[in-house]
C-alpha positions, 0 to 999 in steps of 0.5 A: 267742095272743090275735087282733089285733082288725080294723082299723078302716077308712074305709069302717067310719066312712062306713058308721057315719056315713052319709057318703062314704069320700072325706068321712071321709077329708077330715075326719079330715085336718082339711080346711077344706071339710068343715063343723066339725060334720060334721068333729068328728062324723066324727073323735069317731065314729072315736075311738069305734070305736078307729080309728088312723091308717095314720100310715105310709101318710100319710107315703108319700102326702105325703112327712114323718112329723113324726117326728125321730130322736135318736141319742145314745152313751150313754142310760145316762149320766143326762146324755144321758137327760136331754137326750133328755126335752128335746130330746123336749119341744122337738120335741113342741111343734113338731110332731114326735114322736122315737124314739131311738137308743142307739150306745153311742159305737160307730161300727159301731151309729151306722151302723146307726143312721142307716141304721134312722132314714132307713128310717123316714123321718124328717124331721130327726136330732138326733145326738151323734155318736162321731166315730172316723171321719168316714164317718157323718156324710158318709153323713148329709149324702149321705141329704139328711135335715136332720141337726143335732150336738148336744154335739160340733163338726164345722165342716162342719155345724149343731152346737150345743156347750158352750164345752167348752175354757171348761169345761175351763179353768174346772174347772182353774182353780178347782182350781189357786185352790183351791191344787192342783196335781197335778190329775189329767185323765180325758179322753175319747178326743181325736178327741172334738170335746169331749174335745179342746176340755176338755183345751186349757182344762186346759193354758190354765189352768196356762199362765195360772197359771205352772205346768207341766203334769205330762203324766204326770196326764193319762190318757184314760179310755173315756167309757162303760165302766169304766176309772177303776179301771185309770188310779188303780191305774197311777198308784199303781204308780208313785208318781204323786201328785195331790190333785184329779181334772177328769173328762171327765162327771159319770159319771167323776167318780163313778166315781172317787170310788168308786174313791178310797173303795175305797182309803181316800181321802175326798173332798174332804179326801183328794183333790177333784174336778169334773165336767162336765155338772152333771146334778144341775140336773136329777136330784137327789142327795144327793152335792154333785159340783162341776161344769160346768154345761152349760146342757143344756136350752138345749142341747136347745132350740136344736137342736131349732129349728134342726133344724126350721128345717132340715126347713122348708126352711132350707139355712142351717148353724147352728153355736151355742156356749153358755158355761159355768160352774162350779156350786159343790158339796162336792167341792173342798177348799181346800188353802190354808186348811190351808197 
């Protein structure tokens, strides 16, 4: 095995440069007592011998790391991978570097999670949280770290959502415009903050419209697993029909039109759909998918702010909901053109 080359010390630079352990040291901290050409020598000298900075040690000594952990459900979902390169951006800007963490909505690994971040000692988490109990994020808020929520509400905390029940209503309404009315809902689980809030907007928009909700379309489905294939193969068991479906995310929303295509079915001449997230503003695709748009990156913009604000000192609870809209594709027919 290859040997770990010696690391370069304080004293290996003083002795290269011909000044004290305690002037190196001051220099390759910035300090405004060392002479700016005294400081840049020292700091290109350490560049050139490969020296990296005990960035752990520091933060022992003064007690931050400018480091912030995101903890997210699920990193394999386009939707959060792109928030996390934003949410990153955001912070780099600000000061902090960010490490990740994948819960793949478990609330056993979101634990392990937390607990991994505040080991590290992180100055602030941005977490998506799974919400299946409410005991981590009370462990969270019991660690004293500054912590923000991003895409799920809890009022007792700083959160930044999507109008989630204004997207739900929106997605419905623009099916029921289009002339549908057997709209199938694959919904998350309800103590999903989000879940909750887009399936209110669902019933808001039959409600305004005069129609009643057919209870046996709306079908919760696992928002990071296969479960579109169980829930379409039900409905056809028992006779169920419907011309459009309102998915949960994006993700569902591809799962099942591959599901449909499996069966025959053509979108959106046989049956529409929507979904929610419209990651296609950031990952272009050849598929046109009708959806919610979010506005993720002002999402990721905002909380990283006002985690900062956080980290600086604010004990202010900040609690940001941003509108959505409906961004237009190819995946909604409308019936009453062939009526």
């Amino acid at each position: 095995m290859k040997k770990r080359r010696p690391a370069v010390t304080l004293k290996d630079i003083a002795a290269k440069t011909g000044y004290s352990v305690n002037t190196v040291s001051r220099a390759l901290r910035d300090k405004d007592d060392i002479a700016a050409p005294t400081r840049e020598m020292i700091q290109k000298t350490a560049q050139e011998m490969g020296h990296v900075s005990n960035t752990l040690a520091a933060s022992l000594r003064l007690g931050y790391t400018n480091t912030i952990a995101v903890i997210l459900g699920d990193i394999s979902n386009p939707h959060f991978s792109i928030m996390m390169k934003e949410i990153e951006g955001h912070a780099w800007k600000a000061g902090y570097t960010s490490i990740l963490f994948n819960t793949n909505e478990n609330e056993e690994l979101e634990l392990a999670a937390i607990q991994s971040a505040l080991n590290k000692n992180v100055d602030g988490i941005i977490i998506c949280p799974a919400q299946k109990t409410p005991d981590n994020l009370t462990y969270l808020k019991e660690s004293g770290v500054p912590f923000v929520l991003i895409g799920r509400r809890d009022e007792a905390y700083s959160y930044v959502v999507c109008n989630d029940e204004l997207g739900g209503y929106q997605a419905t309404k623009e099916l029921l415009s289009a002339g549908h009315r057997d709209i199938l809902l694959l919904h998350g689980a309800t103590y999903i903050s989000s879940a909750r809030e887009r399936l209110e907007g669902y019933c808001r928009a039959f409600r305004e419209a005069g129609v009643p909700v057919n209870e046996r379309l709306i079908r919760q489905v696992p928002v990071v697993s296969d479960g579109c294939e169980a829930v379409l193969t039900d409905l056809e068991n028992e006779g169920q029909e419907y011309t459009a479906i309102f998915a949960f995310s994006d993700m569902l929303a591809w799962e099942a039109w591959c599901c449909l295509l499996k069966r025959g079915k053509m979108v959106p001449k046989d049956c529409s759909i929507i979904g929610f997230d419209h990651i296609e503003s950031r990952l272009k695709l050849p598929l046109g998918l009708t959806s919610v748009s979010s506005y993720k990156g002002r999402m990721s913009a905002m909380a990283a702010q006002i985690l900062v604000e956080q980290i600086q000192g604010s004990a202010e609870i900040r609690q940001a909901v941003i509108d959505t809209a409906i961004a237009a594709g190819e995946t909604v027919r409308n019936r009453n053109e062939y009526n």
